[in-house]
N, CA and C atoms as an extended XYZ file, in Angstrom:
558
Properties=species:S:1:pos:R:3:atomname:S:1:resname:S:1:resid:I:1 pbc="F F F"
N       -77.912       31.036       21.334 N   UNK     1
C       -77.079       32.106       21.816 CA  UNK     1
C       -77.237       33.323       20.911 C   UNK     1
N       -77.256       34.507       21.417 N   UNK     2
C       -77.416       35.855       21.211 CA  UNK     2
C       -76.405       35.719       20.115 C   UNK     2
N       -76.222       36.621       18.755 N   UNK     3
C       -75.052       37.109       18.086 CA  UNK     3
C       -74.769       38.638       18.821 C   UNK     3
N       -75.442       38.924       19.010 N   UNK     4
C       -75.079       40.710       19.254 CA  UNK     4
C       -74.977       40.486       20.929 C   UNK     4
N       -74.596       39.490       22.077 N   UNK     5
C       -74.220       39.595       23.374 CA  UNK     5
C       -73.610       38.172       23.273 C   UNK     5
N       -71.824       37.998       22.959 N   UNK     6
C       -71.370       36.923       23.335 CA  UNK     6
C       -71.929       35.985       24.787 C   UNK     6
N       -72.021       37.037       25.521 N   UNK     7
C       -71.920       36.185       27.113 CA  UNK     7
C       -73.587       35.712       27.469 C   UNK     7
N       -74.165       34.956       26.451 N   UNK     8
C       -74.952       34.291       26.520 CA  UNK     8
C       -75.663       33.426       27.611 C   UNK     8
N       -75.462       31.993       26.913 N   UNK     9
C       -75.802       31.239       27.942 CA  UNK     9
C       -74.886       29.982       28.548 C   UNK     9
N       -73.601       30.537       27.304 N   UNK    10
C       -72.354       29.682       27.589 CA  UNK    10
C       -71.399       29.843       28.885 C   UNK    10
N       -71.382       31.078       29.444 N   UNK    11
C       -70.541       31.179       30.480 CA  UNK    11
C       -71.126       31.662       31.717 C   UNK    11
N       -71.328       30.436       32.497 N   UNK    12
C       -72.510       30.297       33.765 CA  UNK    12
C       -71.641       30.803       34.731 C   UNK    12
N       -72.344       32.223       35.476 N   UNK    13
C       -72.099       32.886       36.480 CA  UNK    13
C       -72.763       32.059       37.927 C   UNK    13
N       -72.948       31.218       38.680 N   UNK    14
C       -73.964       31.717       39.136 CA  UNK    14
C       -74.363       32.879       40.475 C   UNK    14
N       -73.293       33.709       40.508 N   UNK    15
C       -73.770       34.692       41.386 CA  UNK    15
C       -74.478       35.292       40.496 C   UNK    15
N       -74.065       36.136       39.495 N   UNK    16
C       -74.948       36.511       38.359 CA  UNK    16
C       -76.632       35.928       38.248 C   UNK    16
N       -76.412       34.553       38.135 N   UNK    17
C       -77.600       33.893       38.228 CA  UNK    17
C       -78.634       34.262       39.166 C   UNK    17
N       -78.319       34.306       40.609 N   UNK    18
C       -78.720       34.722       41.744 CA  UNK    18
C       -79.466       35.875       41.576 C   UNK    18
N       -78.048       36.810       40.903 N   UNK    19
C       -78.534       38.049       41.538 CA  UNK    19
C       -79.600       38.911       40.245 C   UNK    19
N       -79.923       37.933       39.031 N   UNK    20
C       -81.050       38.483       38.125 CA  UNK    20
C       -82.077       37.651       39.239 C   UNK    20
N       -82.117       36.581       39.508 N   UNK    21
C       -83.186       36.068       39.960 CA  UNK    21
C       -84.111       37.080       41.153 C   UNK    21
N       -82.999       37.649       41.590 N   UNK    22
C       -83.649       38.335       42.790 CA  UNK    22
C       -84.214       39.797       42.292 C   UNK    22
N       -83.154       40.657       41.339 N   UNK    23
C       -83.801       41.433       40.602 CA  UNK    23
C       -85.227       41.492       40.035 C   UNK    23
N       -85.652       39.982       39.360 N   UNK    24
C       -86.500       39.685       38.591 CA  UNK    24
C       -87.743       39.685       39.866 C   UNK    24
N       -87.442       38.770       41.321 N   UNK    25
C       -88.358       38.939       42.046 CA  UNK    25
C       -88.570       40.235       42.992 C   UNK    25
N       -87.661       41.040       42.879 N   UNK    26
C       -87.955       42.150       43.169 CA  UNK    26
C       -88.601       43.375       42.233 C   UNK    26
N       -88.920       42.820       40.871 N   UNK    27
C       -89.818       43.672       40.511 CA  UNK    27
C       -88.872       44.318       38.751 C   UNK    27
N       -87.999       44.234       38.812 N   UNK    28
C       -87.086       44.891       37.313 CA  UNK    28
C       -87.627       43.803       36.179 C   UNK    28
N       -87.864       44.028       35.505 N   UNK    29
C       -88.063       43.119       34.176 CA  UNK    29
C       -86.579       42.879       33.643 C   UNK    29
N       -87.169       41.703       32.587 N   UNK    30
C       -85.862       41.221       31.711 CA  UNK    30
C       -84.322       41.866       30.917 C   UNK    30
N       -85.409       42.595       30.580 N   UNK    31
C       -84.873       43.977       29.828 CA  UNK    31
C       -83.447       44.602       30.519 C   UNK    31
N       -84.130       45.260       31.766 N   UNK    32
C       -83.400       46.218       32.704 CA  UNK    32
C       -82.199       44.990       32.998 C   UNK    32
N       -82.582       43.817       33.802 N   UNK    33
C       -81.769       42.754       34.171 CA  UNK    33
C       -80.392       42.317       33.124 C   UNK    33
N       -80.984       42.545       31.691 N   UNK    34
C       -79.773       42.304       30.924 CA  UNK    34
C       -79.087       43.358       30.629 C   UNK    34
N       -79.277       44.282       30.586 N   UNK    35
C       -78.800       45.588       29.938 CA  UNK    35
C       -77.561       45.564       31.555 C   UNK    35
N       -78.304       45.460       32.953 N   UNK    36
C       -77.275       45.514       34.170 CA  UNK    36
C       -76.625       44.715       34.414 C   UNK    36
N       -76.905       43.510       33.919 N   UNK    37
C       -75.931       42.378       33.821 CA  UNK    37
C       -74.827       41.986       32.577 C   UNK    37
N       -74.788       42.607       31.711 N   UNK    38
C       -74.534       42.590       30.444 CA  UNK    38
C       -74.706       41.284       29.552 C   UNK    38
N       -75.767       40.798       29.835 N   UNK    39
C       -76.258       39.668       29.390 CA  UNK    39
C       -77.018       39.796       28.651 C   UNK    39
N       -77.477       38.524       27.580 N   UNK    40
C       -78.619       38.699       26.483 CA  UNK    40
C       -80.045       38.118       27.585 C   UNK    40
N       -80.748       38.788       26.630 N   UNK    41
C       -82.550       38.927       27.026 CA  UNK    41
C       -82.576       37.511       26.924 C   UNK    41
N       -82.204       36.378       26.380 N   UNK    42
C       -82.791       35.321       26.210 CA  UNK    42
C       -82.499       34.522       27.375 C   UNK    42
N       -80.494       34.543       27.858 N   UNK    43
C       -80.247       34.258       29.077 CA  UNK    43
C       -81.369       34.444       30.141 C   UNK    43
N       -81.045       35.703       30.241 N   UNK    44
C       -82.377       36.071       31.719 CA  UNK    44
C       -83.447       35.780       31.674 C   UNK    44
N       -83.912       35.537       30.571 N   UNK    45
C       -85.876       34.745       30.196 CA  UNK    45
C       -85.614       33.502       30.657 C   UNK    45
N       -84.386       32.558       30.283 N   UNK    46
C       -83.999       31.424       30.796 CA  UNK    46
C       -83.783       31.163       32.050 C   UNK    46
N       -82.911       32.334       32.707 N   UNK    47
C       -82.942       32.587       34.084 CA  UNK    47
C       -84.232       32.206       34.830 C   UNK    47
N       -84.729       33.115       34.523 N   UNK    48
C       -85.995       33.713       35.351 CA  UNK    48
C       -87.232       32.810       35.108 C   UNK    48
N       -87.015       32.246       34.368 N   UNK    49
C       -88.383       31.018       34.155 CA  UNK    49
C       -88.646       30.901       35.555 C   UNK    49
N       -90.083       30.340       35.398 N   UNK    50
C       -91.145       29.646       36.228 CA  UNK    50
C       -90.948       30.615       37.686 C   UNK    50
N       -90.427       31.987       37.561 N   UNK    51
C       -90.762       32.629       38.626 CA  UNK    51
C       -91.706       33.844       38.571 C   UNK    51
N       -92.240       34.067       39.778 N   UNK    52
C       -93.117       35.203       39.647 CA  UNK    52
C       -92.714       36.634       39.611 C   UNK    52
N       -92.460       37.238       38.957 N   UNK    53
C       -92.469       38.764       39.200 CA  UNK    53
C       -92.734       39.721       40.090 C   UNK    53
N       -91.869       40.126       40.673 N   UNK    54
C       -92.685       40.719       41.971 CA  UNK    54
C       -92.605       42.421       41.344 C   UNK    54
N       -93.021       43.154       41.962 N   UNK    55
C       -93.639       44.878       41.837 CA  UNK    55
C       -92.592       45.533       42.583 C   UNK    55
N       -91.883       46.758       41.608 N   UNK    56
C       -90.446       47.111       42.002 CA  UNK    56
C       -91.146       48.065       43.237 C   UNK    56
N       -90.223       47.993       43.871 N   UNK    57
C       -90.428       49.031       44.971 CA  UNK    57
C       -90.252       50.506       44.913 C   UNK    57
N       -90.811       51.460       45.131 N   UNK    58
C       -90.655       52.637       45.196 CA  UNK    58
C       -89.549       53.284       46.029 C   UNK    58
N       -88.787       54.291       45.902 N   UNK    59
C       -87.398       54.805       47.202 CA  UNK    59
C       -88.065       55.560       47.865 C   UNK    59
N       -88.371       55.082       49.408 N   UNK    60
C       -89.175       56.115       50.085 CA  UNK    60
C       -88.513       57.467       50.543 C   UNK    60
N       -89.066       58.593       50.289 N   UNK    61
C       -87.987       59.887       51.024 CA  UNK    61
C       -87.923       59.951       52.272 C   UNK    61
N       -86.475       59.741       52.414 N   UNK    62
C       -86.466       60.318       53.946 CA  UNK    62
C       -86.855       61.675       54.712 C   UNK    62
N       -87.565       61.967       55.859 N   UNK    63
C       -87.901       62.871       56.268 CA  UNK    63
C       -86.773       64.026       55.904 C   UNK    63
N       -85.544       63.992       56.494 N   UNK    64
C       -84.500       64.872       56.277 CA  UNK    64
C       -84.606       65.483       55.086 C   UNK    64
N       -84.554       64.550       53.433 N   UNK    65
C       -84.406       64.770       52.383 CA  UNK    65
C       -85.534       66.092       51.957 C   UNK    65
N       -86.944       66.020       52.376 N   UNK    66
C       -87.907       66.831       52.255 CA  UNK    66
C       -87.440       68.546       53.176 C   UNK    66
N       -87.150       68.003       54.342 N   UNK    67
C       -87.329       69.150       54.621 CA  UNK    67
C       -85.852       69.948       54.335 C   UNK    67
N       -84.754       69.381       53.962 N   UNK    68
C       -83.300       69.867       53.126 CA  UNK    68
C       -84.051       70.606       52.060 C   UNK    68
N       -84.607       69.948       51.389 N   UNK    69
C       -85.778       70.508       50.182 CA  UNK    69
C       -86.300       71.874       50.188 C   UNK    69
N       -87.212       71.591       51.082 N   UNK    70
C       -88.067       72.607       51.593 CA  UNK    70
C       -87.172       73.683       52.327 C   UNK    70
N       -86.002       74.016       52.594 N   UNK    71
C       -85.399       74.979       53.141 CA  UNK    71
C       -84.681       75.648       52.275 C   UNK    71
N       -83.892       74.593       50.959 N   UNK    72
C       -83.891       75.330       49.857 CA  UNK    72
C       -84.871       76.452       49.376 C   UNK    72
N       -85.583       75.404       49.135 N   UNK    73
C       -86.719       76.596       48.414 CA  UNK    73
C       -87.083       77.717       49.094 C   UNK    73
N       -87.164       77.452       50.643 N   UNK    74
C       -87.289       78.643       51.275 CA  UNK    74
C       -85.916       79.989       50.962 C   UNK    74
N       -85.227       79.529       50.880 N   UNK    75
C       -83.619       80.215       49.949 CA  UNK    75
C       -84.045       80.799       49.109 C   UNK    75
N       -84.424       80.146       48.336 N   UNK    76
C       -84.679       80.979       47.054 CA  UNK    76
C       -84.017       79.860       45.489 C   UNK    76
N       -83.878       78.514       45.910 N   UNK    77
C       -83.396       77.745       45.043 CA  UNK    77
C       -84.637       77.119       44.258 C   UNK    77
N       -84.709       76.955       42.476 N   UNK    78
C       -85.370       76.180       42.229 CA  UNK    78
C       -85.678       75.091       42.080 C   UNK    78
N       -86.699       73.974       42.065 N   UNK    79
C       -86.931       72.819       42.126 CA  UNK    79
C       -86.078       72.101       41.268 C   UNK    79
N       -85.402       73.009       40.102 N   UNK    80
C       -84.724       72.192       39.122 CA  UNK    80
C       -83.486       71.709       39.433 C   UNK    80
N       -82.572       73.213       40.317 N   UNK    81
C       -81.754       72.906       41.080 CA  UNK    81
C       -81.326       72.115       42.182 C   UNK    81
N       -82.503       72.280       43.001 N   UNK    82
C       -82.575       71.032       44.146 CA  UNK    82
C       -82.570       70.069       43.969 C   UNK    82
N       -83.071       69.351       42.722 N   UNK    83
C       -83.246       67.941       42.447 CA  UNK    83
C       -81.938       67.584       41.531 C   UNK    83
N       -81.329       68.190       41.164 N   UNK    84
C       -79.814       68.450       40.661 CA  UNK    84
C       -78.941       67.899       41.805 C   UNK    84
N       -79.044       68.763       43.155 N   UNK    85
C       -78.536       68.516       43.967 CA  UNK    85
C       -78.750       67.575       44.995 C   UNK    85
N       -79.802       66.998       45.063 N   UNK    86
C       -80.002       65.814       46.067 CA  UNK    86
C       -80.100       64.640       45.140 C   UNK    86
N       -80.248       64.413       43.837 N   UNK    87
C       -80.070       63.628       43.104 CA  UNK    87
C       -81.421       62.880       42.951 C   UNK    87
N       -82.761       63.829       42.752 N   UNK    88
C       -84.168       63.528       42.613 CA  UNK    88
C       -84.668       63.908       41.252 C   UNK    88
N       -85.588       63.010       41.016 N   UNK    89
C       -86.607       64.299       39.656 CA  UNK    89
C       -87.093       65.671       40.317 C   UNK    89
N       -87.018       66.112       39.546 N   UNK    90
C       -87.463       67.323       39.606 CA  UNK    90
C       -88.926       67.367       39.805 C   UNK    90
N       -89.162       66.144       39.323 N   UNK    91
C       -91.206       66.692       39.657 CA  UNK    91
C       -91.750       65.781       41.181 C   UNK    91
N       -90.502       64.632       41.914 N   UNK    92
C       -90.873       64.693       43.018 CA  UNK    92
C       -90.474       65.824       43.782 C   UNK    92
N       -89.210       66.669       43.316 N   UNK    93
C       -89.154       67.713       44.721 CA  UNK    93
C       -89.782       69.037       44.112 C   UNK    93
N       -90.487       68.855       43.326 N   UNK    94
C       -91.698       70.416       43.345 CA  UNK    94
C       -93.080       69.595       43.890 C   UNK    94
N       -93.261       68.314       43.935 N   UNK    95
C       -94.345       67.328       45.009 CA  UNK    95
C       -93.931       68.390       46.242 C   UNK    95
N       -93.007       68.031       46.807 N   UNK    96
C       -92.477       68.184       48.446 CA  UNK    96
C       -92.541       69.547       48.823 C   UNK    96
N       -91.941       70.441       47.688 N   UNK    97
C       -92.509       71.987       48.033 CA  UNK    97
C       -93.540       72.629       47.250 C   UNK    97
N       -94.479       71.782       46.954 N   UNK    98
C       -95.762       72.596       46.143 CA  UNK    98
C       -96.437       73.774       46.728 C   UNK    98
N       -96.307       73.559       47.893 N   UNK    99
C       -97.078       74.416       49.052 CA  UNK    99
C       -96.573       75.976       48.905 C   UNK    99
N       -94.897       75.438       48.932 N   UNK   100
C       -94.097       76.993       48.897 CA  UNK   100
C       -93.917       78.145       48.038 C   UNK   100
N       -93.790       79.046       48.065 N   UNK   101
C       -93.938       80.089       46.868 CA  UNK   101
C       -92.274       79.766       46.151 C   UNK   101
N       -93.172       80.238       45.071 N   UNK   102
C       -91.838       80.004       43.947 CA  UNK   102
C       -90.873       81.153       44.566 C   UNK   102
N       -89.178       81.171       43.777 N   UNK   103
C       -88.320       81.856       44.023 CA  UNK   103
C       -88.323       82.876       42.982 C   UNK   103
N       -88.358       84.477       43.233 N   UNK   104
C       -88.676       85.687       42.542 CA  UNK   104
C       -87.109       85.181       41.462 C   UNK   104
N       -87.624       85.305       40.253 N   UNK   105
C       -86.179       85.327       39.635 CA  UNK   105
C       -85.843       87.174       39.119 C   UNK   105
N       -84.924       87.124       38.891 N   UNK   106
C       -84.378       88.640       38.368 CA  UNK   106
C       -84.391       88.624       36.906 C   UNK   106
N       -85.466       89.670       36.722 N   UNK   107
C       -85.826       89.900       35.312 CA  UNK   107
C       -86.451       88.465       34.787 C   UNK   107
N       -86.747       89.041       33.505 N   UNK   108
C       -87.597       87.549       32.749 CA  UNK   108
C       -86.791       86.293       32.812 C   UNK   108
N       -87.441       86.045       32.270 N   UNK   109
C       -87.614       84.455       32.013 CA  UNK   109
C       -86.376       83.933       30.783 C   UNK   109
N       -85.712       83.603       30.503 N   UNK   110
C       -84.626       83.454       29.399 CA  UNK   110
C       -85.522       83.570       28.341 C   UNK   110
N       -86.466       82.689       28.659 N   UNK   111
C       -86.980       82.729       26.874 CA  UNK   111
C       -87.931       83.959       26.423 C   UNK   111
N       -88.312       83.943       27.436 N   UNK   112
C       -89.040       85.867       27.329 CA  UNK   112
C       -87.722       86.837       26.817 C   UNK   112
N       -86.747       86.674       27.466 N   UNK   113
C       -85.663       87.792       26.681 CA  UNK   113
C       -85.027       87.224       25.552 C   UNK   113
N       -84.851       85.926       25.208 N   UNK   114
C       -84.334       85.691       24.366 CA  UNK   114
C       -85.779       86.148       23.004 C   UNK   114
N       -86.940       86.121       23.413 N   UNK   115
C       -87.539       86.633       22.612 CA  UNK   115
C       -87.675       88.002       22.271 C   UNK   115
N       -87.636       88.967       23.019 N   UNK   116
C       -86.933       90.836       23.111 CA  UNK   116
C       -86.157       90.814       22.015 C   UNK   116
N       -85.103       89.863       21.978 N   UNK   117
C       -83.691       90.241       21.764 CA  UNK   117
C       -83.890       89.715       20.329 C   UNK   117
N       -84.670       89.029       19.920 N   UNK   118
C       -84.736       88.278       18.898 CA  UNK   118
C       -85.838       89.565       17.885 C   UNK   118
N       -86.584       89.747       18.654 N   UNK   119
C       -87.667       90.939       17.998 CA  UNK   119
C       -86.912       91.937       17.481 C   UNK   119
N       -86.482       92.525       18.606 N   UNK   120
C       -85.347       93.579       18.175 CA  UNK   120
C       -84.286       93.768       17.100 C   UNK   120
N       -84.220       92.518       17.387 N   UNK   121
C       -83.041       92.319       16.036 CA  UNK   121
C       -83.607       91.850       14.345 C   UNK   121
N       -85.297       90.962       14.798 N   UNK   122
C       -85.761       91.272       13.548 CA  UNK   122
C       -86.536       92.949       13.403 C   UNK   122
N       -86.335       93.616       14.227 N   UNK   123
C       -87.007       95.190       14.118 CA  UNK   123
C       -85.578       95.561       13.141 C   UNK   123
N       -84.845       95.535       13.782 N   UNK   124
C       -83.502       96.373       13.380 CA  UNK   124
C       -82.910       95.502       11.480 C   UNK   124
N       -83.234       94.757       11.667 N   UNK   125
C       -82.871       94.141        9.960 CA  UNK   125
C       -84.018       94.818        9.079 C   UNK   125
N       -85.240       94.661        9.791 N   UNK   126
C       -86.483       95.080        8.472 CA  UNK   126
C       -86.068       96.567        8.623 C   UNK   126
N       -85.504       97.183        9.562 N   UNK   127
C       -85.244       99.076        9.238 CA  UNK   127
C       -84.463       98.840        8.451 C   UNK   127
N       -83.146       98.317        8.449 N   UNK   128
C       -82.423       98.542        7.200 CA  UNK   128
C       -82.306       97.694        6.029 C   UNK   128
N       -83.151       96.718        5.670 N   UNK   129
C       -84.046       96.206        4.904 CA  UNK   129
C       -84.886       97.820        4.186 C   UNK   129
N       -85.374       98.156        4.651 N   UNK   130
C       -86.751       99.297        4.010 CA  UNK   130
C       -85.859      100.375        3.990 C   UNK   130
N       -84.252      100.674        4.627 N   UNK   131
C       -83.989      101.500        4.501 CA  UNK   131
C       -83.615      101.499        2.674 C   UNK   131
N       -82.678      100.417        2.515 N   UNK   132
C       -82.052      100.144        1.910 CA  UNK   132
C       -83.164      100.147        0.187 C   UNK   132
N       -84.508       99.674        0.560 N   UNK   133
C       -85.201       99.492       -0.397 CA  UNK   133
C       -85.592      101.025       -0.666 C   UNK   133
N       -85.733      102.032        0.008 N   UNK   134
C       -86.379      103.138       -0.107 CA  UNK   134
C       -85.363      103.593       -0.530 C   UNK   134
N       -83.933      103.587       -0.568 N   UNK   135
C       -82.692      103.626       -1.561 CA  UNK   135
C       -82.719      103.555       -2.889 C   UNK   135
N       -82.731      101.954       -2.735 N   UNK   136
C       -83.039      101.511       -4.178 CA  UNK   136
C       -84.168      101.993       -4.847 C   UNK   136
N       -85.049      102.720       -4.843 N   UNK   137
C       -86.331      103.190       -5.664 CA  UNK   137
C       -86.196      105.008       -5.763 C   UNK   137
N       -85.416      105.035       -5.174 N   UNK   138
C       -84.983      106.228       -5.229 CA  UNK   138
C       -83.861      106.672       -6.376 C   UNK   138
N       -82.926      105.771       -6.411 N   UNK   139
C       -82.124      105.760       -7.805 CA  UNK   139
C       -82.806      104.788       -8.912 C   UNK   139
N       -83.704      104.229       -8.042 N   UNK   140
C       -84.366      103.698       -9.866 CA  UNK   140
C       -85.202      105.444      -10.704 C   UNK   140
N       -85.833      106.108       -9.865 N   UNK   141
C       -86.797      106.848      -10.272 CA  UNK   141
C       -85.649      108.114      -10.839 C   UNK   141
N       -84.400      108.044      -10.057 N   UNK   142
C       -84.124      109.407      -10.660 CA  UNK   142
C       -83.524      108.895      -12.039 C   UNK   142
N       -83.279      107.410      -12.398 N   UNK   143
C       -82.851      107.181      -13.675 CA  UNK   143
C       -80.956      107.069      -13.874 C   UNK   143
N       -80.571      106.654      -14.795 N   UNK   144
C       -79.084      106.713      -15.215 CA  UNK   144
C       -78.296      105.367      -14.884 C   UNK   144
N       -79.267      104.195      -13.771 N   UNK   145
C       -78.496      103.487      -13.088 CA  UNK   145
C       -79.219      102.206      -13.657 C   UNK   145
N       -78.547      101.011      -13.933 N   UNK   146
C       -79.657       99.896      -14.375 CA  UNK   146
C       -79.623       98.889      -13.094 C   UNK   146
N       -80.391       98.115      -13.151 N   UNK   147
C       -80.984       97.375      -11.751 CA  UNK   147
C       -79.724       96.376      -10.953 C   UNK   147
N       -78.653       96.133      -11.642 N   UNK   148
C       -77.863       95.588      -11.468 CA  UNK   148
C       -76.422       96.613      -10.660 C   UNK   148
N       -76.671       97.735      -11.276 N   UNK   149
C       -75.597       98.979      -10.521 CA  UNK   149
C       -76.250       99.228       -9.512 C   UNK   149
N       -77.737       99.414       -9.315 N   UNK   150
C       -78.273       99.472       -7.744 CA  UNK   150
C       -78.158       98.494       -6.844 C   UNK   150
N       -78.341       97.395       -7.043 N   UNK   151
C       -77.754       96.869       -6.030 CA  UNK   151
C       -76.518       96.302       -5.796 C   UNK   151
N       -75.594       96.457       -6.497 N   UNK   152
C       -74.137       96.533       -5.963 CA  UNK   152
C       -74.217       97.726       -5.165 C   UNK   152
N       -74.441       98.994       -5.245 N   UNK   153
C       -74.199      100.146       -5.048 CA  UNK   153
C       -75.019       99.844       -3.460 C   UNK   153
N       -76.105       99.011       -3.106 N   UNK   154
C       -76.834       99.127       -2.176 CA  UNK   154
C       -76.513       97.797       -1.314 C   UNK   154
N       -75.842       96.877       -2.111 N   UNK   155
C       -75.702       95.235       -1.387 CA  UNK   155
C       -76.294       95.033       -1.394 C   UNK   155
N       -77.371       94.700       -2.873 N   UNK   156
C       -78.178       93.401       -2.702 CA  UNK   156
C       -78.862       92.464       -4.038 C   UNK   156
N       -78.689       91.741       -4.541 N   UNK   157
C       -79.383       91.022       -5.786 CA  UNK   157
C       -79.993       92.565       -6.687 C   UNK   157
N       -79.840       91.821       -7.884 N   UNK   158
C       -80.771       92.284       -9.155 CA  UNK   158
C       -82.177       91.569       -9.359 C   UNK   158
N       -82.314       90.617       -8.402 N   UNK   159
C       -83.986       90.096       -8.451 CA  UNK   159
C       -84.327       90.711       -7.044 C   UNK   159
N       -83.902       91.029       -5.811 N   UNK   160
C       -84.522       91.692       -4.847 CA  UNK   160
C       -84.899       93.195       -5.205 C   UNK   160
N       -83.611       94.131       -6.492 N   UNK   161
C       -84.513       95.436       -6.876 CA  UNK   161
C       -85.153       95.094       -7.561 C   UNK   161
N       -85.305       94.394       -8.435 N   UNK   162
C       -86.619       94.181       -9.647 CA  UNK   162
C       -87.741       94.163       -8.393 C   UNK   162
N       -87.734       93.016       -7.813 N   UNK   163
C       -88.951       92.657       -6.967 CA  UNK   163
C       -89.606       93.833       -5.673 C   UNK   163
N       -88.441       94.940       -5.470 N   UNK   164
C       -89.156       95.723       -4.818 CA  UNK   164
C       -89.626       97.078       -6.326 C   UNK   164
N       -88.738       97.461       -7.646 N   UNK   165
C       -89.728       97.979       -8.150 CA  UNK   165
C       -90.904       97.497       -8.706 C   UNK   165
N       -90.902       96.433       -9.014 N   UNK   166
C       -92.464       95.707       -9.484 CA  UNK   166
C       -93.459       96.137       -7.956 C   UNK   166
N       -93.201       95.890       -6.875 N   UNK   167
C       -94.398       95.781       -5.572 CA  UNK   167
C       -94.370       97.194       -5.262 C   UNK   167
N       -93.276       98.640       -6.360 N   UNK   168
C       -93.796       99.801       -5.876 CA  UNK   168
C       -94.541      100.152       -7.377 C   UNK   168
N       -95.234       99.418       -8.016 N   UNK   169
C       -95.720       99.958       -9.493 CA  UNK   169
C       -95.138      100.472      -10.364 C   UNK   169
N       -93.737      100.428      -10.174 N   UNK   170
C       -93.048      101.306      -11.479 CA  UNK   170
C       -92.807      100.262      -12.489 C   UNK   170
N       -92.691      100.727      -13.689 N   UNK   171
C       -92.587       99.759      -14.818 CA  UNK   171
C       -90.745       99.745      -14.983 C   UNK   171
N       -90.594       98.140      -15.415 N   UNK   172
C       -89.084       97.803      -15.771 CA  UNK   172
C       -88.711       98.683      -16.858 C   UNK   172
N       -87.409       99.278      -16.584 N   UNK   173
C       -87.234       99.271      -18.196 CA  UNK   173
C       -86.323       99.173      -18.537 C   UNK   173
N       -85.771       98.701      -19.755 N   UNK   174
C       -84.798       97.785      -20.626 CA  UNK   174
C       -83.448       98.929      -19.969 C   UNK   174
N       -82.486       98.140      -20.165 N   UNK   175
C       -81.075       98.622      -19.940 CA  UNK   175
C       -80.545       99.259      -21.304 C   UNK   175
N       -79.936      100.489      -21.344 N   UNK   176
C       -79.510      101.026      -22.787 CA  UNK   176
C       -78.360       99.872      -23.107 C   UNK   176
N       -77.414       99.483      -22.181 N   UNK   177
C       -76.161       99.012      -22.551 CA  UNK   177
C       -76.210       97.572      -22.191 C   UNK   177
N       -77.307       97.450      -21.887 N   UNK   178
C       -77.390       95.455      -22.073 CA  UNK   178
C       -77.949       95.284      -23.448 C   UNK   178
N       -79.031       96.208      -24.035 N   UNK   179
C       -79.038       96.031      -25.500 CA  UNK   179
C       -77.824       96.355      -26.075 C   UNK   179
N       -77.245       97.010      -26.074 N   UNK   180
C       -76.344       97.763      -27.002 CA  UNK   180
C       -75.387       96.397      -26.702 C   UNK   180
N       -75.226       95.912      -25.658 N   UNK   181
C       -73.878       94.540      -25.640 CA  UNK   181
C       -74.399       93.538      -26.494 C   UNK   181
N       -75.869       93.604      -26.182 N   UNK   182
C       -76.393       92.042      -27.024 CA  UNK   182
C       -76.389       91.843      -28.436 C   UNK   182
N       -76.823       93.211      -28.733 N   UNK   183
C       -76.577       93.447      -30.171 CA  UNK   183
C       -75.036       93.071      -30.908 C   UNK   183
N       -74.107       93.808      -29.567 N   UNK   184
C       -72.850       94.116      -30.385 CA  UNK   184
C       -71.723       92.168      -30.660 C   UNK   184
N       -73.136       91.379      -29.980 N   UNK   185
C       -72.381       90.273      -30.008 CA  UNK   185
C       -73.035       89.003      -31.304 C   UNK   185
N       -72.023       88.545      -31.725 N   UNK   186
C       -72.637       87.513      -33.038 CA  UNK   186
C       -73.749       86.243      -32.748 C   UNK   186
């Protein structure tokens, strides 16, 4: 007996019994059979001994179902939707209307705009990104301010101005009053 499915092989159904047997000859494997029966895999292997397996059957579409389909789409509904709504995959009912022209959607594609919108907004950070840096090199050069008052003054780290005056060639240079503190301490 199973530890992880009490209802083993101790408590004999046999409609249960029956009705894996017929499952099993209609084509579902063991697996599927226990998981729908809430039975362990070993039960239903026990079950199902010495029978043959038969080949699950396919759900044939009804005529109606196709052409319900196909009138959608003539609408203007997509395959994703339709199969939402008749309760199909989606890649048999774009089978059924392959023929038909797709439905014009309005404007792009989500992920086409979600990509616009995403550009844009990295356009609009690097402007005030470079605004902000062309700031900061601007009070480094006129002098009086040490790298740490610029970027409070600008919102942003004392290693992001170092790192944009180092990548514009200007040389660091020492703080009057960070020496003068270091000194003034024992």
């Amino acid at each position: 007996m199973s530890q992880s499915n009490p209802r083993a092989l101790d408590d004999f159904d046999p409609e249960e019994f029956e009705l894996a047997r017929r499952l099993f000859r209609n084509g579902h494997g063991v697996i599927s059979i226990s998981v729908r029966l809430a039975r362990s895999r070993e039960a239903i292997a026990h079950w199902v001994e010495g029978l043959e397996q038969g080949t699950l059957q396919r759900r044939v579409a009804e005529p109606w179902e196709i052409e319900t389909a196909r009138r959608m789409r003539m609408q203007g509904v997509s395959a994703h939707a339709i199969a939402r709504e008749m309760h199909r995959s989606p890649g048999t009912v774009a089978y059924w209307v392959r023929d038909l022209p797709k439905p014009v959607q309005e404007g792009l594609p989500r992920y086409k705009r979600m990509k616009q919108e995403q550009h844009a907004r990295r356009l609009a950070r690097d402007k005030a990104r470079a605004e902000k840096q062309i700031r900061a090199l601007e009070l480094y050069r006129a002098g009086g301010m040490s790298r740490g008052e610029i970027g409070r003054e600008i919102g942003v780290g004392v290693t992001t101005v170092t790192q944009w005056v180092l990548a514009a060639g200007l040389e660091l240079r020492t703080c009057d009053s960070w020496s003068s503190r270091r000194r003034s301490r024992p």
